[in-house]
C-alpha positions in Angstrom: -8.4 66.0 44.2 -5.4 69.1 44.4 -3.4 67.4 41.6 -6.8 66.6 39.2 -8.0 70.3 40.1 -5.1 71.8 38.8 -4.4 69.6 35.8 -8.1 70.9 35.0 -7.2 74.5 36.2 -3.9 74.8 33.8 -5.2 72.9 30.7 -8.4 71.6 30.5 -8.2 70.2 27.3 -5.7 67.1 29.0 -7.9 67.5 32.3 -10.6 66.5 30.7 -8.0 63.4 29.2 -6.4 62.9 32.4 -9.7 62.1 34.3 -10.4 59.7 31.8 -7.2 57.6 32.1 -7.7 57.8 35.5 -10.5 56.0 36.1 -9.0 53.5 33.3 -6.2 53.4 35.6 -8.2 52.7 38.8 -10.5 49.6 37.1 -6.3 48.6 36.4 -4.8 48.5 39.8 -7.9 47.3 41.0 -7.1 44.3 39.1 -3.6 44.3 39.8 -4.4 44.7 43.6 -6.3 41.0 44.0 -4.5 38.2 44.5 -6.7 35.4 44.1 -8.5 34.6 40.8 -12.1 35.6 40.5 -14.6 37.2 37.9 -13.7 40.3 36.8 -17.1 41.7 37.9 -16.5 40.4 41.4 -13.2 42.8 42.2 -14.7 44.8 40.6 -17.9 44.7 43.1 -15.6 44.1 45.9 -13.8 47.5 45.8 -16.9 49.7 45.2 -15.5 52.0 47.5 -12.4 52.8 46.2 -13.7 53.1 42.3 -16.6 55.4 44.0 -14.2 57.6 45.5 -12.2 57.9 42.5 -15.2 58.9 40.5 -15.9 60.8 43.1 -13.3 62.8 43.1 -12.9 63.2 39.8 -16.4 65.0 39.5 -15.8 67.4 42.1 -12.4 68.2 40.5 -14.4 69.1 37.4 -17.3 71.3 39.6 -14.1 73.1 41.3 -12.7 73.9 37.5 -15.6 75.0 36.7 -15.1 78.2 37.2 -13.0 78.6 33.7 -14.7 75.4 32.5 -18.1 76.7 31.6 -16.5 80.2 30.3 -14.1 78.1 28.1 -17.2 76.1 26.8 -19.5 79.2 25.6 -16.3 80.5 24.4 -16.0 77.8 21.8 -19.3 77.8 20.9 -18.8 80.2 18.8 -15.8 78.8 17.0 -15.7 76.6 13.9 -14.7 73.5 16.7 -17.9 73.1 17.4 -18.5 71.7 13.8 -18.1 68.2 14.0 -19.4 66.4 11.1 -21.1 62.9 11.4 -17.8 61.5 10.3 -16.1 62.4 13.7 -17.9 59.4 14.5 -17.5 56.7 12.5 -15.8 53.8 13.3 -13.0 53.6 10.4 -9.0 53.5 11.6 -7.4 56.5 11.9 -3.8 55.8 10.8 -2.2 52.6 9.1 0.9 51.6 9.4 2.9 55.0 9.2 2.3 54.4 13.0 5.4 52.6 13.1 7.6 55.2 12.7 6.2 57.3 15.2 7.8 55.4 18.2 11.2 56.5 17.8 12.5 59.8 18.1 14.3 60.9 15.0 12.4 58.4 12.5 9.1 60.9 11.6 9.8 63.1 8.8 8.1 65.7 7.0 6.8 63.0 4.6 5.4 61.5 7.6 3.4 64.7 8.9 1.3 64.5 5.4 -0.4 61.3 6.6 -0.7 62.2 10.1 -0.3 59.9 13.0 0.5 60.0 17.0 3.5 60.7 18.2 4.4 57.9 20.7 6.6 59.7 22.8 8.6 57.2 24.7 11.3 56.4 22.1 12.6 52.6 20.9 14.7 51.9 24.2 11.2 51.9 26.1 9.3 50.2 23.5 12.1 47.4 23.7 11.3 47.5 27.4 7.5 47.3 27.1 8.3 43.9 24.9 10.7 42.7 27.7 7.8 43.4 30.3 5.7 40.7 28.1 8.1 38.0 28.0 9.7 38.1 31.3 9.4 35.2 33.5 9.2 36.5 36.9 6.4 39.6 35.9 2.7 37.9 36.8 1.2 36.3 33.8 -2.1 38.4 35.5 -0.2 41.4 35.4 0.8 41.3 31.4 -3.0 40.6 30.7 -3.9 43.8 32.6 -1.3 45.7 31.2 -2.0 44.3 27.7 -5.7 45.2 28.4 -4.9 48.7 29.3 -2.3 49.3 26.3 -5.2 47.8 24.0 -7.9 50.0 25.4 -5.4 53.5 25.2 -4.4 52.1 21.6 -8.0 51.7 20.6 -8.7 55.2 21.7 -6.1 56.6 19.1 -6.8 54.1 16.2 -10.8 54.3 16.0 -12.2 58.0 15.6 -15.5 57.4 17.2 -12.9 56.6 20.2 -10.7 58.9 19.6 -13.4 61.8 19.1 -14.7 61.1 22.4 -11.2 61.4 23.9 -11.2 64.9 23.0 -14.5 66.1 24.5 -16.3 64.9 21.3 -15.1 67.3 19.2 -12.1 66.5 16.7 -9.9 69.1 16.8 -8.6 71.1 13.8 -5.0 70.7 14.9 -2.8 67.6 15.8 -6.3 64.9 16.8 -4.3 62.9 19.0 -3.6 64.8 21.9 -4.7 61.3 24.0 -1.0 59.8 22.9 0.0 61.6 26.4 -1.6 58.9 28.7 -0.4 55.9 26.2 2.7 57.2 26.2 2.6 57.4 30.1 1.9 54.1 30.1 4.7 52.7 27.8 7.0 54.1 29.9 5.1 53.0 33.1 5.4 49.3 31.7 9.0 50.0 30.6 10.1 50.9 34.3 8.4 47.9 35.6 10.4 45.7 33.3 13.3 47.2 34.1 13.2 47.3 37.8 12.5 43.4 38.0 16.0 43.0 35.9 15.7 43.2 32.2 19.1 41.9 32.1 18.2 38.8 34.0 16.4 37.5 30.9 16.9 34.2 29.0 19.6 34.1 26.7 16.9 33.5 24.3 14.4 36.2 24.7 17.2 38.8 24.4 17.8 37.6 21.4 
């Protein structure tokens, strides 16, 4: 509740983000949490509590920030942010495949900021990681499907822009629209550590190839 409050507190904009990957997070280590193989639904049902206290949480984090939240939303009431065309919520891609270069520091240029796309700041050395998470043989098969799941859903966020208007507060913003590449990026290197503590070099002579 203390950390949530003052992520809220010191920038709501990625408050308002951070909640949402949180309770993304939460349906994920539920999963991750089980041992035995049911329905979805069924861990889901089975740890009520915990997701309940989470969202719990979460809201009165957001009634305790409210205190610059409310200000902060008249404020922009009467800003050109609040006009958010019907396009803001379409469901076409965002970016194409000048995502690619985006995941290594050095490799965007200025040519690259004209056909704007996320920054995926957690450079190639973690993205080789994330890969080695996926193929090695002593992570949980369960565990990359999660994972996967999770990377999917964050990814998703960023590529559609009815998603990714959602992410921020449902209003596109006139700057850099993919402030949400914070949590992916999280993630990546999440994953990356993972991989790395089980022994990345303990791989098949094969899969390092």
């Amino acid at each position: 509740y203390f950390w949530l409050s003052l992520s809220i507190l010191s920038n709501y904009y990625l408050g308002y983000m951070t909640c949402l990957f949180v309770g993304l997070y939460t349906l994920y280590e539920v999963c991750e949490i089980n041992t035995k193989p049911q329905n979805y639904l069924s861990i889901w049902l089975t740890h009520w509590k915990m997701i309940f206290k989470v969202a719990g949480t979460g809201l009165a984090s957001a009634l305790t920030a409210g205190i610059i939240l409310v200000p902060t939303a008249l404020g922009m009431m009467k800003t050109t942010k609040v006009i958010s065309g019907v396009n803001n919520f379409a469901l076409w891609p965002m970016y194409t495949v000048n995502i690619f270069p985006q995941f290594g520091i050095g490799m965007a240029t200025s040519h690259n900021r004209l056909f704007i796309a996320p920054a995926i700041y957690s450079t190639i050395f973690a993205v080789i990681l994330v890969i080695g998470y996926f193929i090695h043989p002593k992570i949980k098969q369960s565990s990359k499907t999660h994972a996967a799941t999770l990377l999917i859903v964050l990814a998703l966020g960023m590529f559609i822009r009815l998603l990714n208007t959602i992410w921020h507060m449902f209003r596109m913003p006139v700057g850099f629209p993919f402030r949400n590449v914070f949590p992916f990026s999280f993630f990546m290197i999440f994953i990356a550590y993972a991989a790395w503590t089980k022994g990345i070099v303990t791989l098949p002579k094969r899969q390092k190839d």
